[in-house]
VOPAGU-2260 file (C-alpha; in pm, 1 decimal, decimal comma):
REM VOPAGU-2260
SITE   aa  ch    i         X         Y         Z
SITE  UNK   A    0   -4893,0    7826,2    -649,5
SITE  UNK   A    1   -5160,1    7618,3    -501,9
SITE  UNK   A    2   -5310,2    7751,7    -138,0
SITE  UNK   A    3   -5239,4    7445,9      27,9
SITE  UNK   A    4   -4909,8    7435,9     -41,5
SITE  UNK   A    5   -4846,6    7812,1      75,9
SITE  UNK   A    6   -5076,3    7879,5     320,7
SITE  UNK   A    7   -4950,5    7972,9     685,5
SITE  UNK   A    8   -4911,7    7758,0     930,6
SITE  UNK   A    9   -4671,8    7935,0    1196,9
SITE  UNK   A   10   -4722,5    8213,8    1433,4
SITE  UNK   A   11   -4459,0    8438,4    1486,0
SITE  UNK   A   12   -4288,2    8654,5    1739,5
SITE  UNK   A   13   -4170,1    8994,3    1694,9
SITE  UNK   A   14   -3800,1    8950,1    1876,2
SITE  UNK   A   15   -3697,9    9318,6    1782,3
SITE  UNK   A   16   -3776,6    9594,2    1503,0
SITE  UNK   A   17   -3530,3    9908,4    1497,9
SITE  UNK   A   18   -3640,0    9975,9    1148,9
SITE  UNK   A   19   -3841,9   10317,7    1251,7
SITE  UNK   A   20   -3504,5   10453,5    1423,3
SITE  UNK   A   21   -3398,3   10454,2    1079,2
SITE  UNK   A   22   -3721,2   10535,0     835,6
SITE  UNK   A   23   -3660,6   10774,5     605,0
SITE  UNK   A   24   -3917,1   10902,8     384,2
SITE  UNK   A   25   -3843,4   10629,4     147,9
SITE  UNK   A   26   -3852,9   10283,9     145,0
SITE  UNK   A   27   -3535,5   10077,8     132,3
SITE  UNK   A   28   -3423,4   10005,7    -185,6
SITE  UNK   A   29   -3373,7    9609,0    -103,9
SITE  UNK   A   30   -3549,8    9427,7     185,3
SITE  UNK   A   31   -3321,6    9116,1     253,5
SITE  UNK   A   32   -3510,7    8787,7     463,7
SITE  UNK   A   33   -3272,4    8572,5     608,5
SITE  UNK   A   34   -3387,8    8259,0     763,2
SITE  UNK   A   35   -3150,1    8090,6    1046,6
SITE  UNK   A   36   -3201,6    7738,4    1134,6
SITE  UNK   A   37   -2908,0    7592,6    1347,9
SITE  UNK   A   38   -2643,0    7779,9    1215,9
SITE  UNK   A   39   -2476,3    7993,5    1526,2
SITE  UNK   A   40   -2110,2    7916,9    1374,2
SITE  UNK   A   41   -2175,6    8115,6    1059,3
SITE  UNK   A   42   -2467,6    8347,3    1030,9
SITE  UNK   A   43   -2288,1    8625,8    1147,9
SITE  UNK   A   44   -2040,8    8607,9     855,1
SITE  UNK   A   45   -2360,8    8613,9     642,5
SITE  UNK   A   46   -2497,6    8942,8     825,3
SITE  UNK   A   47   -2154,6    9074,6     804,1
SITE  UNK   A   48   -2185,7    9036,9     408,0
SITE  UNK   A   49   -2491,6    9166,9     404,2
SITE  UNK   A   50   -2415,2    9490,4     601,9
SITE  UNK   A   51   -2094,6    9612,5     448,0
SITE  UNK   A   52   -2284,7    9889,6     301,9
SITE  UNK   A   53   -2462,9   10021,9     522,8
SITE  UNK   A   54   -2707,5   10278,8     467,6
SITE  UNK   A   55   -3066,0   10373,4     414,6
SITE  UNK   A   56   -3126,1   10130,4      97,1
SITE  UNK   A   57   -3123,7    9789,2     262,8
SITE  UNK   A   58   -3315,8    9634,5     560,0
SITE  UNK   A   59   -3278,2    9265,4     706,5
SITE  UNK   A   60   -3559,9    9045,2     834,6
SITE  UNK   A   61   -3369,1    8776,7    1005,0
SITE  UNK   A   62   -3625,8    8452,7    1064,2
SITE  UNK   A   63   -3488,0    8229,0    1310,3
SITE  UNK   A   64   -3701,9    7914,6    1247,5
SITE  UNK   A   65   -3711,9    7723,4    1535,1
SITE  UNK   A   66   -3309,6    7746,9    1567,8
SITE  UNK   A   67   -3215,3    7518,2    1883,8
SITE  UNK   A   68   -2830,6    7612,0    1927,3
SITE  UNK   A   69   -2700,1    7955,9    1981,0
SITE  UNK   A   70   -2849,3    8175,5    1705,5
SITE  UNK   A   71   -3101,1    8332,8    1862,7
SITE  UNK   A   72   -2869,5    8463,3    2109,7
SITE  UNK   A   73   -2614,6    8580,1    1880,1
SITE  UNK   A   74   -2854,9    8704,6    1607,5
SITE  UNK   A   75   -2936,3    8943,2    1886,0
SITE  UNK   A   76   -2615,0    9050,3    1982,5
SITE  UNK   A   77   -2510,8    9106,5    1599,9
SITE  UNK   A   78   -2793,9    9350,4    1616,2
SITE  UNK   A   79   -2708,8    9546,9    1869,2
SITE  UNK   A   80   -2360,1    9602,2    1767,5
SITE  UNK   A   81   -2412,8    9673,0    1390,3
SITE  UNK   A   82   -2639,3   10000,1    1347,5
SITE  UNK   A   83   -2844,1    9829,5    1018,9
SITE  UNK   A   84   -3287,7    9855,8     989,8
SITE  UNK   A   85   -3327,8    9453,8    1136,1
SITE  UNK   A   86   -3632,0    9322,7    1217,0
SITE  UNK   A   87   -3624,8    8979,8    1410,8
SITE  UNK   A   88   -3867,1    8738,0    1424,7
SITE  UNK   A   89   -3881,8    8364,4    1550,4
SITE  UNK   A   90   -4132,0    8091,4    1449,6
SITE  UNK   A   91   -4162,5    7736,5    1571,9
SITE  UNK   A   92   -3957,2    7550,7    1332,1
SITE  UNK   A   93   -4141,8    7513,6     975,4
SITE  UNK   A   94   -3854,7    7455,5     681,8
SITE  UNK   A   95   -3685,3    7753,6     462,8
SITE  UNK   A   96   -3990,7    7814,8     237,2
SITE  UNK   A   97   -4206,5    7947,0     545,7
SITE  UNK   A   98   -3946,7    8161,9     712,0
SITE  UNK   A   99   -3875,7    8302,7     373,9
SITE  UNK   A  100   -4260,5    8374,2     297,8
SITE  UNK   A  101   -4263,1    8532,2     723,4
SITE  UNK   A  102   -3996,6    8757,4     564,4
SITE  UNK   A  103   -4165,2    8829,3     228,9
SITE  UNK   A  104   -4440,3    8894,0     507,5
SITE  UNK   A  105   -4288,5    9221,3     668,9
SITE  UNK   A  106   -4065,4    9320,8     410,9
SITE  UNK   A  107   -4134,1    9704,7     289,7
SITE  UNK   A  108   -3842,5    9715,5      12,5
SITE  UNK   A  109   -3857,7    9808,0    -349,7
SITE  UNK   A  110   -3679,0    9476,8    -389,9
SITE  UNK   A  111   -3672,0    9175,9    -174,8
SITE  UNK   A  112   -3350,1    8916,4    -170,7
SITE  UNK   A  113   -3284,3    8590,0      13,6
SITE  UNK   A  114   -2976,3    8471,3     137,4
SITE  UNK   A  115   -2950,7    8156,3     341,2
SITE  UNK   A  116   -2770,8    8186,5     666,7
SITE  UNK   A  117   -2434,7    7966,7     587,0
SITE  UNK   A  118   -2355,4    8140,4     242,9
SITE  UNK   A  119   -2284,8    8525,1     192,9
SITE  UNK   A  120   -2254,2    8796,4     -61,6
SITE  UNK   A  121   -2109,4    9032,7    -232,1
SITE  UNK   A  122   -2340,8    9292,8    -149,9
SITE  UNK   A  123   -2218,0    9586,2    -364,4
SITE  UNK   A  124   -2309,6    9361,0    -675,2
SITE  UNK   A  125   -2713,5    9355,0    -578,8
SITE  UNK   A  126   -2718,9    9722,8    -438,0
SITE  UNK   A  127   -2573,4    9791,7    -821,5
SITE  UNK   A  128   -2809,3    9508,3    -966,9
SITE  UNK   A  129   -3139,2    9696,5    -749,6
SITE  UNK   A  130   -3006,5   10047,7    -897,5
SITE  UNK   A  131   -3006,1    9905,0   -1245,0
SITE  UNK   A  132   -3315,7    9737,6   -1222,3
SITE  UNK   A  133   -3529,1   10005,9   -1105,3
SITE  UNK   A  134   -3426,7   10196,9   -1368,3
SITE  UNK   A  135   -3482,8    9951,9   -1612,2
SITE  UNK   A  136   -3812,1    9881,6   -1479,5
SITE  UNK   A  137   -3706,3    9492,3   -1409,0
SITE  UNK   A  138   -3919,2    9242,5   -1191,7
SITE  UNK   A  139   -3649,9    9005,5   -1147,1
SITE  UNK   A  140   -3247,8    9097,1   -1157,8
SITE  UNK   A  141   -3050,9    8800,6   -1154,6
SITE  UNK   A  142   -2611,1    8738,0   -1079,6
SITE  UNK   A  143   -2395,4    8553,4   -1113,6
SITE  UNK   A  144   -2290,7    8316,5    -834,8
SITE  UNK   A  145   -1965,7    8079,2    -728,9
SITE  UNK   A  146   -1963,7    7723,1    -504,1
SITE  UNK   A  147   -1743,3    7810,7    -157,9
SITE  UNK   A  148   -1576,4    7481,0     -19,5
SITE  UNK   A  149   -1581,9    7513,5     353,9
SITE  UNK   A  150   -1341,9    7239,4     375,9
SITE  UNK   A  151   -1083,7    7301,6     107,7
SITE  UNK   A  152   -1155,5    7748,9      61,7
SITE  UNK   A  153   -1155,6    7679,1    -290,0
SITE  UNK   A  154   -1383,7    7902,4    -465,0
SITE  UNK   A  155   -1564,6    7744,9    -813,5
SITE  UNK   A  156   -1775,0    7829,5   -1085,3
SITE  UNK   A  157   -2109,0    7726,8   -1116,1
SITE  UNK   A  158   -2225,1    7467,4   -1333,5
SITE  UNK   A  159   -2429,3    7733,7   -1533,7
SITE  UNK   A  160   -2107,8    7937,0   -1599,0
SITE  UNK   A  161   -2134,5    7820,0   -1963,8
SITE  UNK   A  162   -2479,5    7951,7   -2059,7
SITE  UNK   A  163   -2400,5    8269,2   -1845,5
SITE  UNK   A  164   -2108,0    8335,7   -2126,1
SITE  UNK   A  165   -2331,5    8231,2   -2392,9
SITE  UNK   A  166   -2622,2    8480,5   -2314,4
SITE  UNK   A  167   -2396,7    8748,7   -2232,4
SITE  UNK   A  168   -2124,2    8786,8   -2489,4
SITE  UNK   A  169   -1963,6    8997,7   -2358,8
SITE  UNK   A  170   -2184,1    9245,0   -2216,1
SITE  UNK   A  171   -2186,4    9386,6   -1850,9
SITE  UNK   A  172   -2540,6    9353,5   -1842,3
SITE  UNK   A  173   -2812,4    9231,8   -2069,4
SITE  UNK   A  174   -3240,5    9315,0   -2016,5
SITE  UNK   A  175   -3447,9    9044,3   -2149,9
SITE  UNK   A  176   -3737,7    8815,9   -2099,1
SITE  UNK   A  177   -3789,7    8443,8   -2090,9
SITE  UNK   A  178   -3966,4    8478,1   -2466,0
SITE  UNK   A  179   -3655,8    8687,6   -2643,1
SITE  UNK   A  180   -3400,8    8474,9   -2443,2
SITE  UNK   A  181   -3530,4    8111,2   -2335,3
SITE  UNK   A  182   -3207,2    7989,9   -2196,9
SITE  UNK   A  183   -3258,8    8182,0   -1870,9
SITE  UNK   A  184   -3450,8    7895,3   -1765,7
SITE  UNK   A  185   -3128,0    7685,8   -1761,5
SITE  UNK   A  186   -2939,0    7879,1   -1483,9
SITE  UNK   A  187   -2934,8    7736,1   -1140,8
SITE  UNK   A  188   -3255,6    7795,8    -995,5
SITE  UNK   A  189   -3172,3    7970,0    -708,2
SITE  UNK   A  190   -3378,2    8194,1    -531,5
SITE  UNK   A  191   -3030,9    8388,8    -328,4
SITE  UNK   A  192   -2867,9    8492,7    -635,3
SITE  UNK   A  193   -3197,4    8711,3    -784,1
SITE  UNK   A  194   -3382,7    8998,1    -694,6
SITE  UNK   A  195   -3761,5    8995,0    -666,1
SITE  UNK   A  196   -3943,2    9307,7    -711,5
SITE  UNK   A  197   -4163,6    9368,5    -438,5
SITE  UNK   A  198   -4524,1    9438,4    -588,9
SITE  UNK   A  199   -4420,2    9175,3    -889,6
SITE  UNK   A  200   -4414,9    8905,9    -618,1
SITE  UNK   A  201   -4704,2    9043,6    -441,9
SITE  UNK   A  202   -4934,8    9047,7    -770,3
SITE  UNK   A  203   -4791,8    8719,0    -909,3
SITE  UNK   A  204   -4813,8    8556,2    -589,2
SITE  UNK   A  205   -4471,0    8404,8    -578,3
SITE  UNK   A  206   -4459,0    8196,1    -325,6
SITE  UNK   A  207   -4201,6    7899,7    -228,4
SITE  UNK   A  208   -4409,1    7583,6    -160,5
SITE  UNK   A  209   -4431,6    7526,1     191,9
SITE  UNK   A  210   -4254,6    7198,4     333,2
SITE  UNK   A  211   -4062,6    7088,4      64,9
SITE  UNK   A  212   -3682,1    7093,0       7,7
SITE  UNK   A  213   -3584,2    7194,8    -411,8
SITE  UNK   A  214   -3852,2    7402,5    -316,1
SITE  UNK   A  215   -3663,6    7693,4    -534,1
SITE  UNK   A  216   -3734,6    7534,5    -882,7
SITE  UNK   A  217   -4131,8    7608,7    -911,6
SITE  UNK   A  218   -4045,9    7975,1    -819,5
SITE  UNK   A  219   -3715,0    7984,0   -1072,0
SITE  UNK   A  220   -3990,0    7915,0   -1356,6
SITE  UNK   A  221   -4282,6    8096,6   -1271,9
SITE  UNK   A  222   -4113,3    8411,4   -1206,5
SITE  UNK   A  223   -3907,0    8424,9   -1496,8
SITE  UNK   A  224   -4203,5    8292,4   -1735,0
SITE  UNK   A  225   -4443,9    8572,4   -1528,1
SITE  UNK   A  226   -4220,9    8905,3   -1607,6
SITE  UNK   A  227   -4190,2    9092,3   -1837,0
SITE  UNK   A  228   -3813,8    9266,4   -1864,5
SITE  UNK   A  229   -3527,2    8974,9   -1662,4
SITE  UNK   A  230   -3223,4    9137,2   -1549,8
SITE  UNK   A  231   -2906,6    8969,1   -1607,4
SITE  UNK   A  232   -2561,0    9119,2   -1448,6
SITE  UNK   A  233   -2247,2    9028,8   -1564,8
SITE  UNK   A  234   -2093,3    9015,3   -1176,3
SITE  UNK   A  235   -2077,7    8801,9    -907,6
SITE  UNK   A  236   -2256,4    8846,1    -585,9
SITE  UNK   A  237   -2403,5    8557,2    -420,8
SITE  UNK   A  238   -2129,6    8273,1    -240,7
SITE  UNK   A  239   -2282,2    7936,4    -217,8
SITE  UNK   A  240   -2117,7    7714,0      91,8
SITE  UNK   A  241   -2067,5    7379,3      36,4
SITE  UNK   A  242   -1928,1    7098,0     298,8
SITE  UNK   A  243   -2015,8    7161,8     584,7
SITE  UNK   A  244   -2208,6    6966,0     821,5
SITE  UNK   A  245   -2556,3    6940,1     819,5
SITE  UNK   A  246   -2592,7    7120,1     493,2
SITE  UNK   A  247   -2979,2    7014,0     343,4
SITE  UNK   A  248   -2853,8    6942,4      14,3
SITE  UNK   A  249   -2538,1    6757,1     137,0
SITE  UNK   A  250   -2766,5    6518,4     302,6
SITE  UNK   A  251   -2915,2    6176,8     146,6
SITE  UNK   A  252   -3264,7    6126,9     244,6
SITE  UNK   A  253   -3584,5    6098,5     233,8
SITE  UNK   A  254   -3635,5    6466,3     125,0
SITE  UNK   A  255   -3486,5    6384,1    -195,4
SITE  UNK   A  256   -3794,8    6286,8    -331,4
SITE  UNK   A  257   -3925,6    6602,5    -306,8
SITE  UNK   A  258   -3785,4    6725,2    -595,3
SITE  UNK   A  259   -4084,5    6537,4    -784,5
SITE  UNK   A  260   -4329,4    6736,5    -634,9
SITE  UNK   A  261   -4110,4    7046,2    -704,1
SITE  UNK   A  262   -4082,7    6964,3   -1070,9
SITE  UNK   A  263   -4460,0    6894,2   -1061,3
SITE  UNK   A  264   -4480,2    7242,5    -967,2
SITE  UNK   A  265   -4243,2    7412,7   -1184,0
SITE  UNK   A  266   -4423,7    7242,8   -1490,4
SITE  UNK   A  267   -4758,3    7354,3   -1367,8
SITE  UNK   A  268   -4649,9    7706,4   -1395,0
SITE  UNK   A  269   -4469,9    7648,1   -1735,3
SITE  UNK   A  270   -4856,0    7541,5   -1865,9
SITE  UNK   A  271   -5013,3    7858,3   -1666,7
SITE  UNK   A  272   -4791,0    8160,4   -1850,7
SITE  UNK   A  273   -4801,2    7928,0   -2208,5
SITE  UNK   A  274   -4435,6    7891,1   -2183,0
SITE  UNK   A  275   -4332,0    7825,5   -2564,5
SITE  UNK   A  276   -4128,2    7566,4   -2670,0
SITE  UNK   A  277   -3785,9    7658,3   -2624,1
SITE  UNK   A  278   -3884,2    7769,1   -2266,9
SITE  UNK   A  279   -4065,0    7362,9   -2233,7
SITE  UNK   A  280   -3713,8    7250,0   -2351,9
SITE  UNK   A  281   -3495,2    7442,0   -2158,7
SITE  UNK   A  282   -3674,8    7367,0   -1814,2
SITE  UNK   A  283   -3702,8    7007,7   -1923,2
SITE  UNK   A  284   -3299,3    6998,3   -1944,0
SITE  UNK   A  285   -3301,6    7179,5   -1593,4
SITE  UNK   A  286   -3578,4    6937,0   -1421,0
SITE  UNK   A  287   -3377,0    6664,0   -1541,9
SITE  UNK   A  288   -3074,5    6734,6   -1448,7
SITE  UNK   A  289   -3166,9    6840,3   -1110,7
SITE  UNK   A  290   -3361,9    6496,4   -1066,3
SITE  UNK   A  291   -3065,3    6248,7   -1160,3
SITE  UNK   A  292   -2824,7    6501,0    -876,4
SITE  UNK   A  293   -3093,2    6350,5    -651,4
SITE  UNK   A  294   -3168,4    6020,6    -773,4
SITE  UNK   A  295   -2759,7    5983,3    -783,2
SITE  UNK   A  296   -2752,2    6154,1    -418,7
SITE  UNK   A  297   -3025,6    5856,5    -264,7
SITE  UNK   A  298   -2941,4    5597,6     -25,5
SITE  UNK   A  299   -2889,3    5296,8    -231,8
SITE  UNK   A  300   -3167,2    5125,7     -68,9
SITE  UNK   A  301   -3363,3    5398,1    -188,2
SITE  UNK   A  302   -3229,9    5468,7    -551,2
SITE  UNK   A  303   -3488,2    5225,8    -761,3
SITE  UNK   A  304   -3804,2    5302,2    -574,3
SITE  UNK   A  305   -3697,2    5708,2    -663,8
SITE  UNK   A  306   -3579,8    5638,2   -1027,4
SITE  UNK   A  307   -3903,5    5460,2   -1101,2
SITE  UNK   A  308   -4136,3    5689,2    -970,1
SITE  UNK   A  309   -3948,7    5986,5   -1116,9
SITE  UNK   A  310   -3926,3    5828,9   -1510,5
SITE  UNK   A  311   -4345,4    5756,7   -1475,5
SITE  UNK   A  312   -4342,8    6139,6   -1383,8
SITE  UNK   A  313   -4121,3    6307,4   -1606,9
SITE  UNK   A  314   -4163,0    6066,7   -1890,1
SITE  UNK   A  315   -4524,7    6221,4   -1870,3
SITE  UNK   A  316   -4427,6    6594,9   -1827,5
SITE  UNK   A  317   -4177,8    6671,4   -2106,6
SITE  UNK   A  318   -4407,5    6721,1   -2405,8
SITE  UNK   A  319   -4297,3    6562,9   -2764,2
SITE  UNK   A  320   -4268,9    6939,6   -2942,4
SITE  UNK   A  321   -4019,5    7074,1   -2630,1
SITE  UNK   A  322   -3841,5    6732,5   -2661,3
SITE  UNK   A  323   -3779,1    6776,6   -3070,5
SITE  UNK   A  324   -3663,4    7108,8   -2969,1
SITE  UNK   A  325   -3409,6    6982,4   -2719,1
SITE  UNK   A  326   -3297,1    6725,8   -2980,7
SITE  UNK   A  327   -3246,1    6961,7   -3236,1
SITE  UNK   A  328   -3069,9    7251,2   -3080,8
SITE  UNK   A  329   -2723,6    7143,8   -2970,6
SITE  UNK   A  330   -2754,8    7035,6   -2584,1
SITE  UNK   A  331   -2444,6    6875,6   -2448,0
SITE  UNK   A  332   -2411,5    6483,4   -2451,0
SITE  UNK   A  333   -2474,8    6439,7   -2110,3
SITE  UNK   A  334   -2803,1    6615,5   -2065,8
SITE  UNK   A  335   -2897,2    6416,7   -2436,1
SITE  UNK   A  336   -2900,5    6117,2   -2251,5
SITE  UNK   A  337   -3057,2    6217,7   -1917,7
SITE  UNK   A  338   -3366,0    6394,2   -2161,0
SITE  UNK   A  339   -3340,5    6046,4   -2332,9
SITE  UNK   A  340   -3386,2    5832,3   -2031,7
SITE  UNK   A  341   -3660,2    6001,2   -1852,5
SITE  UNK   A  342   -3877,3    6095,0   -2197,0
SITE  UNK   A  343   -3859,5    5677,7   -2259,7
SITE  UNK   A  344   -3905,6    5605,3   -1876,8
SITE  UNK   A  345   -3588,9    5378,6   -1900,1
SITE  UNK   A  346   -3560,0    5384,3   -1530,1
SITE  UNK   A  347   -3294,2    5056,4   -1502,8
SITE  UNK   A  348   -3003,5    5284,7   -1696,5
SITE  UNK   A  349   -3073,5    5567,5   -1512,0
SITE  UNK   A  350   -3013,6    5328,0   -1181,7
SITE  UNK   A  351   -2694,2    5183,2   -1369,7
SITE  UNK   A  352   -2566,8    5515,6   -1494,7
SITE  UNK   A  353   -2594,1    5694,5   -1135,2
SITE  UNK   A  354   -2456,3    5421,9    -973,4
SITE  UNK   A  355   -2142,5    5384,9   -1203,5
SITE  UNK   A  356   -2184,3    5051,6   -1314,2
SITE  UNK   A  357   -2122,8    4964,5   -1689,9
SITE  UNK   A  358   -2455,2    5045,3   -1926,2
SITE  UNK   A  359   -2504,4    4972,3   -2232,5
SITE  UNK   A  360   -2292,7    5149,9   -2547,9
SITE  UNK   A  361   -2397,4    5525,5   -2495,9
SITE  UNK   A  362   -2304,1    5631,5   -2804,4
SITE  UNK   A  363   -2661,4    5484,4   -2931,2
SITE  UNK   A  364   -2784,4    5824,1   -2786,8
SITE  UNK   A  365   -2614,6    6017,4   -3031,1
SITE  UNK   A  366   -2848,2    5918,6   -3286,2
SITE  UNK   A  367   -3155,3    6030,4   -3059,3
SITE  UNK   A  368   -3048,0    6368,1   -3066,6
SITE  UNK   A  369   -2907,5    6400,4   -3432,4
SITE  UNK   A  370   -3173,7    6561,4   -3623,2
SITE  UNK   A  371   -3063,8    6425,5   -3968,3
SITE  UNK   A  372   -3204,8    6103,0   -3894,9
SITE  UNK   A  373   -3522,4    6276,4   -3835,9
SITE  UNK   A  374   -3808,1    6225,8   -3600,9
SITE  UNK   A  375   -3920,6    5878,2   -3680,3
SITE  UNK   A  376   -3637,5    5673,7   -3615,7
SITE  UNK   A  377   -3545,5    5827,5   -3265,8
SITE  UNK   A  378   -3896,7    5728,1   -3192,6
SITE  UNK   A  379   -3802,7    5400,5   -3300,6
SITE  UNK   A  380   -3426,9    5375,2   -3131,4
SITE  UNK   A  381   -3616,7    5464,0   -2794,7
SITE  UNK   A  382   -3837,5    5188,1   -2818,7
SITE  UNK   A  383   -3638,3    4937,8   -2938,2
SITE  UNK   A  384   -3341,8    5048,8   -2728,9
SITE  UNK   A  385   -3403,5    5256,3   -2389,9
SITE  UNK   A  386   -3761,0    5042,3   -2351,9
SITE  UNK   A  387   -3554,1    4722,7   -2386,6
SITE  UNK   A  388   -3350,5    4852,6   -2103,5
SITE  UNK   A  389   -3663,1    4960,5   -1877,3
SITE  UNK   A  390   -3820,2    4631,7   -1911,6
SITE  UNK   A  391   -3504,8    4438,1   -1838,5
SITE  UNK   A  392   -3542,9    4229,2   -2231,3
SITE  UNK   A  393   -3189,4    4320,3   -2353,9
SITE  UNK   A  394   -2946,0    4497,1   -2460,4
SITE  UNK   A  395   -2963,8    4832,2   -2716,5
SITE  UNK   A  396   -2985,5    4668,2   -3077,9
SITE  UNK   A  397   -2885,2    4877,9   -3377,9
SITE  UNK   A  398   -3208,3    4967,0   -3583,4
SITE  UNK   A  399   -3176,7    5028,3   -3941,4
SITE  UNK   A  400   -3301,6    5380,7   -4091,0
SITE  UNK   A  401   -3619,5    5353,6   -4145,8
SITE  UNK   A  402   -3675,1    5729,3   -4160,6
């Protein structure tokens, strides 16, 4: 990750450290960081989660970052009443990537996790997932993870559910790498729902890139392209909380165009580890998909300027072999067209499409991505048709084959 976008910025203050009451001669199995921004309401239910096994294999760096409510004040009373190794630290207020990297900072476990303060987990899952891993000699251990409604107390799948089954089969647990088992890259790239090992992260330099939100995405692909044996456990341990106010990603703004400069990122490190071309395709479908949620999730008054800027980005990312690859290995309609749009730069349907408004016939993308009609004439159907659409000169025209 480049130094300027991970180099400190904060100093911090040691609240409290009862960690040597409990030392043992060896070193927690799983070092959880915790950062706490404004979240007094909930956090304890988080710490709760975290704690319901206690003993000597877990410690928790809680990083209040700047927190302006009550969380400070009842982070410290949840710490004297629940005998767990906590250290506490505050920093002036610097954005989730920094208090996670002041946690990754004083963290002394095998294993280090993250859990934001509004979601929680199933704890017994990654002290089983940390076991296995170890053993297994894993630098990253990854679950699977559900969407909690605050609002409704529905509990949902993820959207990755489908490639979870896929990759699994079956199995309880599965040890792979990004080069036997490319799809990997296509689960949510979440940083709370994997485990790191320590001295992996430490000689990779992991690091989540300071000041952006989506800052999880660069990491997602440069960890799993960077080790060697991947971890995947058939159980689900981390609760994702959605609905409630203030949430980041509920929240149209600005920051939504950071997700550029995250994908920027993430395809920086594909290029660094030589990611082949099933790995280019699968994190193409991913960095797609994740830019329309935010181009869809703009202001209105916003939505051109970002669709624009993120076609001339992406157009220019997703290489030609890693885009043959997508087209010829079965992706679902929907991310078809979304790989479509951006490769072309066809910026006016992608504004139509996320706005709901009627498009053009979609079923023209079905040709793009059916590899009898070989490569030449989806070259020419994305001229003729998506290019027509970006420059505003008409409708999608039906080309003859030509291949």
């Amino acid at each position: 990750m480049p130094d300027d976008m991970t180099r400190e910025i904060m100093s911090e203050e040691i609240i409290s450290d009862n960690r040597p009451l409990y030392q043992t001669t060896m070193p927690p199995l799983i070092s959880w960081v915790v950062p706490v921004f404004n979240t007094e309401n909930l956090l304890v239910e988080t710490l709760d989660s975290i704690a319901a096994e206690n003993g000597p294999g877990i410690e928790i760096i809680i990083v209040d970052d700047g927190s302006t409510d009550g969380s400070s004040a009842r982070i410290a009373a949840w710490i004297a009443s629940c005998k767990v190794p906590t250290l506490h630290i505050r920093q002036e207020n610097a954005g989730l990537s920094a208090a996670r990297m002041m946690g990754v900072k004083y963290a002394t476990g095998e294993f280090i996790g993250f859990c934001d303060s509004d979601d929680f987990v199933e704890i017994s899952c990654y002290t089983n997932m940390a076991s296995l891993a170890k053993r297994e000699k894993c630098d990253v251990a990854i679950c699977r993870s559900v969407v909690f409604d605050s609002v409704s107390q529905i509990v949902h799948d993820f959207y990755d559910t489908a490639i979870w089954n896929e990759i699994l089969h079956g199995r309880s647990c599965v040890v792979t790498s990004a080069r036997r088992e490319p799809r990997i890259f296509r689960f949510e790239p979440n940083a709370n729902t994997r485990l790191l090992r320590r001295s992996f992260l430490l000689e990779k330099r992991l690091a989540f890139p300071l000041g952006l939100h989506f800052e999880d995405f660069p990491v997602h692909v440069e960890a799993l392209a960077a080790a060697g044996r991947v971890l995947l456990v058939d159980s689900t341990g981390y609760y994702y909380r959605v609905n409630r106010p203030g949430k980041i990603t509920d929240q149209k703004s600005e920051k939504r165009f950071d997700i550029l400069k995250s994908v920027e990122l993430g395809f920086s490190a594909m290029k660094r580890y030589h990611v082949d071309a099933a790995g280019r395709a699968y994190i193409a479908i991913m960095a797609t998909r994740m830019t329309y949620w935010c181009g869809k999730h703009t202001l209105n008054k916003d939505r051109k300027r970002f669709f624009i800027a993120a076609c001339e980005q992406i157009g220019s990312l997703i290489d030609p072999v890693a885009a043959n690859y997508c087209m010829a290995n079965g992706i679902d309609r929907r991310e078809a067209i979304l790989v479509s749009a951006f490769r072309a730069k066809a910026a006016r349907f992608l504004i139509a499409y996320s706005s709901g408004r009627k498009t053009a016939r979609l079923w023209i993308f079905k040709l793009l991505f059916s590899w009898k009609h070989g490569r030449k004439l989806r070259r020419t159907l994305i001229r003729a048709g998506l290019r027509r659409i970006r420059n505003g000169t008409g409708r999608f025209v039906f080309m003859r084959n030509t291949a």
